[in-house]
N, C-alpha and C positions, 0 to 999 in steps of 0.2 A: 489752541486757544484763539488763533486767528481768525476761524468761520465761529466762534461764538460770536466772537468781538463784533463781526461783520453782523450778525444775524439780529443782535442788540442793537446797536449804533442805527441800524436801517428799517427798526419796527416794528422787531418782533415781540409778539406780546408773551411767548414762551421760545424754551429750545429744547430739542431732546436729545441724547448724547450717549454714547455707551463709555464705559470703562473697558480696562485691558478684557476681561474674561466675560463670559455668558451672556454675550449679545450677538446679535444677526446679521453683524457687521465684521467681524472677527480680524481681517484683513483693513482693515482701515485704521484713522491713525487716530487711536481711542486717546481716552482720557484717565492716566494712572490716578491713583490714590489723593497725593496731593491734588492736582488739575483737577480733580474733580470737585476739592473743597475750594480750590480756588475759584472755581465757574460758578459754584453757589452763589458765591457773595458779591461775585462783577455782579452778578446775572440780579442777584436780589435789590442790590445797591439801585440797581434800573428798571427796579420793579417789575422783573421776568422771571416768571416760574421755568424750574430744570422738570424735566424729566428725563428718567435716566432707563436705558434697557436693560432687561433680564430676559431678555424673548425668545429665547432656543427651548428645547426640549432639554430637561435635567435628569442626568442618571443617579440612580441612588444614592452612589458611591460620592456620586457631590453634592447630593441634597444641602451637605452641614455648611459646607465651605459656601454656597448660595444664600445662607440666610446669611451665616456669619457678613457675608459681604454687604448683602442688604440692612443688616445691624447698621454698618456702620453708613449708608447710602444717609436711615432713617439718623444718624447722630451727627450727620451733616448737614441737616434738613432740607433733602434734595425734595421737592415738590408731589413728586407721584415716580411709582415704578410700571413700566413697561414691559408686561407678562405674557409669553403663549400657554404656558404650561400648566394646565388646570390643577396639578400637585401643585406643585408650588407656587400657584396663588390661595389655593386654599390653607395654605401652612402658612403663609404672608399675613392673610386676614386675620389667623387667629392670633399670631405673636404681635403683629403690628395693626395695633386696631384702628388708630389713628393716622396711618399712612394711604394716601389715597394709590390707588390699582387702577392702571388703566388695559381693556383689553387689547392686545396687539392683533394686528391684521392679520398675524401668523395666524388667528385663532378661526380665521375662515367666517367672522360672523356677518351673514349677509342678509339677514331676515325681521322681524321683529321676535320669535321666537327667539333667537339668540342675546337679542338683546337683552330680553325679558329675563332671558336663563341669567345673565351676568350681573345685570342688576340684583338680580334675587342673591347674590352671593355678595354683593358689596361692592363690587367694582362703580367705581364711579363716572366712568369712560369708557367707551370701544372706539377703538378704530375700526371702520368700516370696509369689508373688503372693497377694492378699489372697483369691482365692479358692478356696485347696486347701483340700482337706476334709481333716477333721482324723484320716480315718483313712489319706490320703496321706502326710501329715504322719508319722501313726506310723511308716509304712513306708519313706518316706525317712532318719526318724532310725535305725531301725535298722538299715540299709543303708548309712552316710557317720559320714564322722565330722569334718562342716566343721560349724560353729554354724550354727544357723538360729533365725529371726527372721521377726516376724510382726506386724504391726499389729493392735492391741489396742483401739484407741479413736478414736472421730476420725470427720472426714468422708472418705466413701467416691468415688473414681472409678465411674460406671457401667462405663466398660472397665475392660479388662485393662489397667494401665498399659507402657505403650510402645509400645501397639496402636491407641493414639485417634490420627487424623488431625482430627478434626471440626473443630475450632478453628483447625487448620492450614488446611484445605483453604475454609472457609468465609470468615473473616477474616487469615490471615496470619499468625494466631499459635501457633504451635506448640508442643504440649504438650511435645516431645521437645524444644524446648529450653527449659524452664523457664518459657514464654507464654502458658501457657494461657490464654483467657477464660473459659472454663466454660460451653460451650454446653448441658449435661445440667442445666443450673439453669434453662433458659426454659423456652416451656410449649410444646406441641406438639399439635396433633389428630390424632386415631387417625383413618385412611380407609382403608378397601378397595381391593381392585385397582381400582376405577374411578375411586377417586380422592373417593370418597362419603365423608361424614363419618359416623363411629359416634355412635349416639345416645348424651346423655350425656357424650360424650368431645373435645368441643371444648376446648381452650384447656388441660391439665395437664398436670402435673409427672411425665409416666411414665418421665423420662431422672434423675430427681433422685435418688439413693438418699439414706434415713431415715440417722443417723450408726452408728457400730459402736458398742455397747458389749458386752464380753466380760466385767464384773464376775460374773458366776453361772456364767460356762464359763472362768473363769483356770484354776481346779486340772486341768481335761482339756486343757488348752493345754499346760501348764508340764507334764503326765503324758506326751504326746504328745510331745514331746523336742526344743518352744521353749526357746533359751537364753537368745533378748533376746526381749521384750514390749516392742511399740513402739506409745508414743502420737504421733498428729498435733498437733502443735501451732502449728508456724512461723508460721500465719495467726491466730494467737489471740491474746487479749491474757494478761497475766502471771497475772492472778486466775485464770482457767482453767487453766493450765498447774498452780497449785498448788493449786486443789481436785480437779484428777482425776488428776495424780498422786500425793496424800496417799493418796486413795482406792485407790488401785493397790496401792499402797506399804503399806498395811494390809491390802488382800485377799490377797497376795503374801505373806507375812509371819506372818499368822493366821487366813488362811482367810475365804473370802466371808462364811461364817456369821458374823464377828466385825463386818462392816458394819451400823452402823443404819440404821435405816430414814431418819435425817437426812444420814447421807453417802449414802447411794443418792438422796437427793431432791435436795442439791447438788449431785452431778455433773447430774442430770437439769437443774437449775434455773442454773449455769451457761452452757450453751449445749446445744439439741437441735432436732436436726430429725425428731423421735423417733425411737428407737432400735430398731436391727437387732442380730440376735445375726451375723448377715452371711452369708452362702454356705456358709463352713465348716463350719455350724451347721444348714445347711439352711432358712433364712429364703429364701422367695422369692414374687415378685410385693408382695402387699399386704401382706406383711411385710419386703418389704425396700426398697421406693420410697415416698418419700412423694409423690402425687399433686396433693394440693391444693395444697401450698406450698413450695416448694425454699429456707424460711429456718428461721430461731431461733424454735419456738412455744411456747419459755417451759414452762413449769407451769399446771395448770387451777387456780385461786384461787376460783371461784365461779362466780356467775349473775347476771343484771340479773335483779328480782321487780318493780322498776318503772320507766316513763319517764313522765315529768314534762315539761313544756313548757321547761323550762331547767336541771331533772336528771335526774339516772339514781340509783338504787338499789342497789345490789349485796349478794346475801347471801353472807359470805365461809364458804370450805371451809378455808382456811388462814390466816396473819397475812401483814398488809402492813403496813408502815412508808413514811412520808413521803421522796417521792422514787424509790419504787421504782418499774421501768416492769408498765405495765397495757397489756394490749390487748386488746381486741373487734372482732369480729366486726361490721359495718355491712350494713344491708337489702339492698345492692348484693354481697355478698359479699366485701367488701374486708375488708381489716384494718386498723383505727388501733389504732396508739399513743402512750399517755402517759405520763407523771407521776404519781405518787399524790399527790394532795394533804393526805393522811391518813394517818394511822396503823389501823389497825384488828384486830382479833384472829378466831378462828377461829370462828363463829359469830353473830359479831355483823354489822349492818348499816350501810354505811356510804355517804352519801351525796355528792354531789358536783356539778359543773357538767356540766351532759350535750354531750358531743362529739360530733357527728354524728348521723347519723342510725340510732341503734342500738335495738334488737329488745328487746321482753321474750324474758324465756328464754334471751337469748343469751350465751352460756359466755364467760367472762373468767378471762386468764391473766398470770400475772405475768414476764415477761421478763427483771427482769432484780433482784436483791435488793440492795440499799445494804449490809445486813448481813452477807452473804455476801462482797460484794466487800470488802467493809471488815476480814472475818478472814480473810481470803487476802492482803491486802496484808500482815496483819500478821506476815504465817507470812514474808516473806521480805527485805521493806524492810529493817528494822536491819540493817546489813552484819556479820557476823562477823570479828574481830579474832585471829589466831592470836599467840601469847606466841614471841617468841624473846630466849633471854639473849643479852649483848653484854659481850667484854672489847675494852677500850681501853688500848694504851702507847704513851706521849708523852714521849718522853726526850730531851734535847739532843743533836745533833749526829749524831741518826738520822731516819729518814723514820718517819711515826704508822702503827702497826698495827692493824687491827680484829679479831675473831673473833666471827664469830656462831654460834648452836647453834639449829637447829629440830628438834624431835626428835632422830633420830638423823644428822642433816645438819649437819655442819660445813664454813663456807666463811670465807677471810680475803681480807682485802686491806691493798695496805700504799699508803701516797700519796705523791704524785711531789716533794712538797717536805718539805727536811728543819727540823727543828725547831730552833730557836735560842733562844737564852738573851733575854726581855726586860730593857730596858733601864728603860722607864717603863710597861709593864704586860705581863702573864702571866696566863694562863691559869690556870683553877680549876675543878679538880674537879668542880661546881656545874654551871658554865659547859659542859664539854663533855658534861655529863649530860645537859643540857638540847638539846644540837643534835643530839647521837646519837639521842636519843631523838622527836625531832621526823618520826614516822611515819604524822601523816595521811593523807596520799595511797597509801597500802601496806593491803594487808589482814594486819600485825602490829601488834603494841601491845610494848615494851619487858617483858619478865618481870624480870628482871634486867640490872640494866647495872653492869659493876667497871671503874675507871677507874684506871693506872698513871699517874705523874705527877712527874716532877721537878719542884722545885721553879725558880721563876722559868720556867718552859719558855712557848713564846709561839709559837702559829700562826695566822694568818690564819684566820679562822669560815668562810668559802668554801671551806678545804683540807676543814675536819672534812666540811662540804656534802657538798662532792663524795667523800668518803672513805665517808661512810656512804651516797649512792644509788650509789656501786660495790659496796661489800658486798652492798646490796641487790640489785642486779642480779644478782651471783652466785647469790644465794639463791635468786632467781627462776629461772634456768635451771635450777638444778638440781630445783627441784622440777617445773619443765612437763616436763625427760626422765625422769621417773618409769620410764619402761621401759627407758630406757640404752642407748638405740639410739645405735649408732655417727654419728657427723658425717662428712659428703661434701663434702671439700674441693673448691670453683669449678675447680680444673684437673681434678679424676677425675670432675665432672658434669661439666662442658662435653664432655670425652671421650666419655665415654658416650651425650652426648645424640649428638654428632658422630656416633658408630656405627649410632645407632637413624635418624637420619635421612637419612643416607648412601643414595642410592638410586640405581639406573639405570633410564635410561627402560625401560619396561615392552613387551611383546612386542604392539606395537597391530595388529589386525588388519582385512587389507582388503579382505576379501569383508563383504558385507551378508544377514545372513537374519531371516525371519520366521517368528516362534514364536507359538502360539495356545494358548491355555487354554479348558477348556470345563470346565463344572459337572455337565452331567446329558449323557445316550446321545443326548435329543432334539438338542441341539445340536450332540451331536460329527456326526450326522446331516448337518448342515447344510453340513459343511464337504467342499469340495474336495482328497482329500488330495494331489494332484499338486503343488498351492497353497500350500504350506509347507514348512518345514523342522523343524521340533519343535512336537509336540506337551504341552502336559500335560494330563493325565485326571486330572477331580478326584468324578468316581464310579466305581463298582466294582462295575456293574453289566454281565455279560458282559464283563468285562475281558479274558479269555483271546481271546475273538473280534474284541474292538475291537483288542487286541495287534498280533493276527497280520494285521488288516487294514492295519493303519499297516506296519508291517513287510513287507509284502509289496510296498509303494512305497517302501521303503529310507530312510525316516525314522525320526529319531527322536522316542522318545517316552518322560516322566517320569512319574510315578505323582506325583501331588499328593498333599502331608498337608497336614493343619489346623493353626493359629494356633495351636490351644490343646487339647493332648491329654493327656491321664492314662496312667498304665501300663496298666492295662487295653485303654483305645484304642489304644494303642501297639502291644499283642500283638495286637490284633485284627487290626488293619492289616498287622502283616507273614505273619498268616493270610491274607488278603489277595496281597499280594506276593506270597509264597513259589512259590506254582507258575506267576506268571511272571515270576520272577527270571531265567532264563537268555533271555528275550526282551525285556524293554525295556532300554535304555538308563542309563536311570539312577531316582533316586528327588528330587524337590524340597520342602524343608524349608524353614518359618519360624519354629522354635523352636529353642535353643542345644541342649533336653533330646533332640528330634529327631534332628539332627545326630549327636548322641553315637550314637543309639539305632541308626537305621539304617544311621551307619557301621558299626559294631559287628555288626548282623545279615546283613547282605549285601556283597559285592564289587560293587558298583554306585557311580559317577559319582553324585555328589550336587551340588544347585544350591540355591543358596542364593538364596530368595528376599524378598519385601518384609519379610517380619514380621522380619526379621533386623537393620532398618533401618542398611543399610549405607551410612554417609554422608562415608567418607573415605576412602585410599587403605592407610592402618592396618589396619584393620579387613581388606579384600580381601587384600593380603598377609600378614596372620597367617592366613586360611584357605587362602591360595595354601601356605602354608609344611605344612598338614594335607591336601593332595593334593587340594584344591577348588579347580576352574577355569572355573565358570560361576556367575554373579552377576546376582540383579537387585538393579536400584539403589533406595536411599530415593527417594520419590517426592517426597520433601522437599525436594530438589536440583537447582539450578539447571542450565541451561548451562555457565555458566563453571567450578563447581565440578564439574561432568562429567568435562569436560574435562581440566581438573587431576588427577581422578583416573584417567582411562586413561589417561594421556601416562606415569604412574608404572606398572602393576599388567598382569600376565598373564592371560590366560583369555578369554572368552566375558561382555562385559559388557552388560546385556541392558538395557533401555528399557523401560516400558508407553505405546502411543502410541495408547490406545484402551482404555477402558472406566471400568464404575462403581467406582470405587477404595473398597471397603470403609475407613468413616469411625469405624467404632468395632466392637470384639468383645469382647460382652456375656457373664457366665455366665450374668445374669439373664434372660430375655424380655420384650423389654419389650410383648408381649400378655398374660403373664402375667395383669395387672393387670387385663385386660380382660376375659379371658375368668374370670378369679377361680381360676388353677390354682394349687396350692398347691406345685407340686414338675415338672419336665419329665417324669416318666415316659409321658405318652401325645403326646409331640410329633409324633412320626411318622405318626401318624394326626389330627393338627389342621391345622383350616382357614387357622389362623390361621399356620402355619408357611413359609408363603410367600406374598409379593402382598400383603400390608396394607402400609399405612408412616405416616410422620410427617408432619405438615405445617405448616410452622415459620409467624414470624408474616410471612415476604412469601413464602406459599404453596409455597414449593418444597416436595417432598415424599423424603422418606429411604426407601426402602424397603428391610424388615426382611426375614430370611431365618431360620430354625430350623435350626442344621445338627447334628452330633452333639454335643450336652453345650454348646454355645454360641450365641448368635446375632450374626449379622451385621448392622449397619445401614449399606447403603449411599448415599456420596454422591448429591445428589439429580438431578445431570446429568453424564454420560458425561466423562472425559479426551479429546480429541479434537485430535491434532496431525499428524492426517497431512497437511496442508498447511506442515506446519515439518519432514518428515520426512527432508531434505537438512540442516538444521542439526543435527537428535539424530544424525543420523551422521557428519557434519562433528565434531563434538563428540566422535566415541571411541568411541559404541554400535555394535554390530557387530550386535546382533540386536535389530529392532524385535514389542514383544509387544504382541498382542491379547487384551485381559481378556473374554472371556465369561460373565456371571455368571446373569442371569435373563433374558435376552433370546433371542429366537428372529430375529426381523424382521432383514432387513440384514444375518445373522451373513457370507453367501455374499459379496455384494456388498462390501462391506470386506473380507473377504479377497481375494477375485478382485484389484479395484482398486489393495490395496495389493501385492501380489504382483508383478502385473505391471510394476508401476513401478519394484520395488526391481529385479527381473530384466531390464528394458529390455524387456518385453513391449509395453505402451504409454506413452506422452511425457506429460510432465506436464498440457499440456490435459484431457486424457481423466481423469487422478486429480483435475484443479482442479473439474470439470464435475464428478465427484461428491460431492466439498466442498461446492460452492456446496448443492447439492441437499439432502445430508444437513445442514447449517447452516439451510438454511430451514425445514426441518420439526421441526428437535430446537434445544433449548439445549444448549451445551458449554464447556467449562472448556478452560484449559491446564496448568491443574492448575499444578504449580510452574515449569516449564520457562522462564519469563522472568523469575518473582520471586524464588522463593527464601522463606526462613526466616531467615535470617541479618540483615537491617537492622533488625527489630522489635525488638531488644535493644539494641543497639550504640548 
């Protein structure tokens, strides 16, 4: 409750907050049941709308318990819900008509396309992923007319958020459901295709981005036609939240130029991992990753001028007070920190016990300020106390009535027992002034209280009790439905929910086919087209001849788009398309903006694939209901959850049961950094745009790809289950895919073998023999197929 308090107290015109379960935040210190109803009514009392998160991907199996909880979000009268999950906003819309939806940043929308698609659905807000440029931005606002919202401050995702697997795929914890661990925080060695270290580049921070700050680009944000400016805060503690929202709140308000150079230096001294103006802004590489260190490096305060056998020296550039933290730099590259055990001023020198093994000349920074933290407490601790008058009559041989007045809110109540005449003592005036008025535990204070009163009249002090925390509870509801959203009475939800979850088993299908992906011509090369049944082409290189070749063996084949496209790329691509629109099959999309765009542009079958992260059977039949009947599945989902969902859902439900499953999609490069580019425009001709990678601290290696406007890092060993390829179809999947991404080697042979098998060509000895084979010589994953995402929470 303490960073509400702060986040209110210091400006904010909203806050957004998760509860214990189904938020993106999981590990942070949410807000239970109660705390939740009680943030409503601070929050309302100060005229600040909640929004509250739902923003993970939902499995079936919790669809009910998700709304149930949103029931009660909607009987709290929390302001709006915070959504990635396209199931479960379109089940949102329909039970909660009245409740406004905002789209979360999970949801990847970076387009006006996207935009367009969410509006059309009701949402009344997107968060904007963090990394549209801000003259996308202009162009989506003046093309929509849903609010959009943008992240203004804070720590940064290196992905595209709801596009990271890393954390998922590496230890089991999954960003898409609120798990992350933050693999972009450790350090990683740059190597070449051979797997060589780059000089220089062992062991840093190229995954870490610097934090956002947008103080000197608000007025082009708020010009651009942002309606909400969002700061990160859930992971911070309260001090922060109300020095960099004051800050906000005065640049918003009067303009950057009214910041001094003392608020520009607390937000900075606060918390930073120095600061990026971000993507938007065109910060890239060495302006937007911090390399050497993925934490809090404080403010510079000075230099050590000398080391002494048991001190150190320091000449200060700024003041330090006793207790505030200090840290340096050690001979080893490490960094400690302390304690100040002094006070000192800006120029002056101040000496101390020497701590390790630290350098002359070496830069000392102050992390963390007592002073600072100490007038940020003060901006929000005293609780604020709102005035309401209070009438009271207490007549014999009537029940006691109350009337309270909050502003223009008027609410009564009357109590269950009636007043009687005493015999040996009576009630006084005094007396019931004093129990009405007894409002500690409330954020009011008495302004007026008039008390009616027969003489001799005599109630039990427990009736007044209870008579005055009924008024008050009154008082409270009315002011958390500030917006006067209608109530949904337990038999019209239950109803409702009955209709949405009403389902018939789904048209499961039982033939078996095999679908191939390929990245570049070299590899489509590679492949047997007798040997499959769908292809997708993810270049565009001879299109028109690769077309008619696939086509002339009676397969189909999809045109691949990208994770992450602009309008621009958008029009390029169906440049692209257009002249063989009347010869492929269809088009496959993992972006909602996508979707929109080339339904919209062509009569072609469209497939929805991984970036769509489709991970419940909601989700499938709202696109089944938009004439979309082929689906690849979250890779995030298990078996059982498989299953569950084909047993419900129509179409063409597709598997990956083979390749490098892309672990994050970057705008940034993370060779940028390396090569010292200050902007992508010559990626297409750099070395470094394909074949380099990462290599983490037990040697596996990521390797990175450059593709248009993004880059790829993939996983660092193959998904590899064609030895369980009887259970993924057992389980529902009707078409097993092959990812082809950078590999040439074994493209043939994995096809051939799994072809045959799926076809009755040859018996599973002959697919086990080249199991064993391809196992001996490679590492591979099962990627999620026996775990899942789902226990890590629960």
């Amino acid at each position: 409750m303490e960073s509400l308090y702060a986040a209110v107290r210091n400006g904010a015109d909203a806050v957004y907050l998760g509860g214990k379960l189904f938020n993106a935040r999981i590990y942070a210190s949410n807000f239970d049941l109660e705390k939740l109803k009680e943030a409503v009514l601070y929050a309302h009392l100060h005229g600040v709308s909640v929004y509250v998160t739902a923003n993970i991907l939902v499995d079936d199996a919790e669809m009910n318990d998700v709304i149930d909880y949103i029931k009660y979000l909607y009987d709290i009268n929390v302001d709006a819900v915070i959504i990635q999950d396209i199931g479960l906003s379109n089940i949102v819309r329909k039970i909660f008509s009245e409740l406004h939806i905002h789209g979360s940043t999970q949801m990847t929308i970076n387009n006006l396309q996207g935009v367009k698609f969410l509006e059309g659905l009701g949402f009344t807000r997107v968060v904007l992923a963090r990394e549209t440029p801000i003259e996308e931005i202009e162009q989506i606002n003046k093309n929509s007319s849903i609010e959009l919202e943008n992240f203004i401050h804070g720590a940064l995702c290196m992905s595209y958020s709801g596009q990271c697997l890393m954390s998922s795929l590496i230890g089991g914890r999954s960003g898409n459901r609120g798990a992350c661990a933050g693999p972009c925080r450790m350090a990683y060695s740059v190597v070449d295709e051979e797997g060589k270290l780059l000089k220089g580049w062992d062991k840093k921070y190229v995954l870490s981005p610097m934090d956002l700050n947008s103080l000197e680009n608000i007025e082009k944000i708020i010009d651009a036609g942002i309606t909400s400016l969002k700061i990160e805060g859930r992971m911070k503690r309260p001090e922060y939240v109300a020095t960099v929202v004051s800050a906000y709140r005065k640049a918003i308000d009067y303009s950057c130029s009214s910041l001094s150079e003392l608020d520009k230096r607390n937000v900075e001294q606060i918390f930073n991992r120095g600061f990026t103006k971000g993507l938007a802004f065109g910060d890239f590489g060495s302006t937007f990753v911090s390399k050497d260190r993925p934490d809090n490096r404080g403010v510079y305060i000075g230099k050590v001028i000398k080391v002494e056998k048991n001190y150190v020296s320091i000449l200060l550039d700024g003041e330090i007070n006793e207790n505030d933290g200090l840290e340096f730099q050690l001979a080893n590259g490490e960094y400690k920190g302390f304690k100040s055990p002094v006070n000192g001023k800006n120029g002056e020198t101040v000496r101390f016990n020497k701590i390790g093994n630290v350098l002359k000349d070496s830069k000392v920074y102050k992390t963390s300020s007592e002073k600072l933290l100490r007038e940020a407490r003060l901006s929000y601790e005293s609780l604020e106390k709102f005035p309401i008058d209070i009438e009271i009559v207490v007549k014999i041989g009537e029940r006691p009535k109350i009337k309270l007045r909050y502003k223009d809110i008027i609410v009564e109540a009357t109590g269950e027992t009636y007043v009687e005449k005493g015999i040996k003592i009576a009630l006084t005036k005094e007396k019931i002034h004093e129990q009405i008025s007894k409002l500690g535990d409330t954020f009011y204070y008495a302004n007026k209280c008039s008390v009616s009163l027969d003489d001799n009249a005599y109630l039990p002090l427990s009736v007044l009790n209870q008579l005055r925390r009924d008024v008050i509870d009154k008082l409270n509801e009315k002011i958390r439905n500030s917006s006067h959203r209608k109530p949904i009475n337990d038999e019209v939800f239950n109803q409702l929910k009955f209709e949405v979850f009403k389902s018939k088993r789904g048209n499961k299908k039982s033939y078996k086919k095999l679908s191939i992906s390929v990245e570049s011509l070299e590899q489509f090369n590679q492949l047997d087209l007798n040997k499959l049944d769908r292809i997708y082409l993810g270049f565009y290189d001879n299109l028109y001849e690769v077309v008619n070749k696939i086509k002339s063996k009676d397969k189909e084949v999809y045109i691949s788009t990208g994770r992450v496209l602009y309008q621009k790329d958008l029009d390029e691509l169906r440049n692209y398309i257009s002249p063989i629109s009347q010869l492929v099959d269809g088009i496959s999309v993992s972006n909602l903006g996508s979707l929109k765009y080339f339904s919209d542009s062509f009569d072609l079958k469209i497939h929805c694939d991984t970036g769509l992260n489709l991970f419940n059977s909601f989700s499938i039949k709202f696109l089944n209901n938009l004439g979309i009947s082929s689906f690849t599945l979250s890779p995030e989902l298990n078996l059982q959850q498989i299953k569950k969902i084909t047993e419900k859902v129509e179409g063409n439900i597709e598997g990956i049961v083979y390749g490098y499953l892309p672990v994050m999609i970057t705008g940034n490069c993370p060779m940028a950094i390396v090569k010292g580019c200050k902007d992508d425009r010559n990626c297409k001709a750099c070395k470094f745009s394909k074949g380099y990678g990462l290599k983490d601290r037990k040697d596996f290696i990521f390797e990175t790809q450059r593709k248009n406007g993004y880059s790829v890092i993939y996983n660092s060993v193959p998904i590899f289950v064609l030895d369980s390829i009887d259970k993924i179809f057992a389980a529902g999947i009707n078409m097993a895919r092959l990812d082809f991404t950078n590999e040439i080697k074994d493209i043939s042979k994995i096809q051939s073998v799994l072809y045959d098998y799926i076809n009755n060509l040859k018996g599973y000895n002959d697919l086990l023999n080249f199991i064993e084979e391809f196992k001996s010589q490679n590492n591979i994953t099962n990627g999620h197929y026996f775990r899942g995402v789902l226990e890590v929470i629960k």
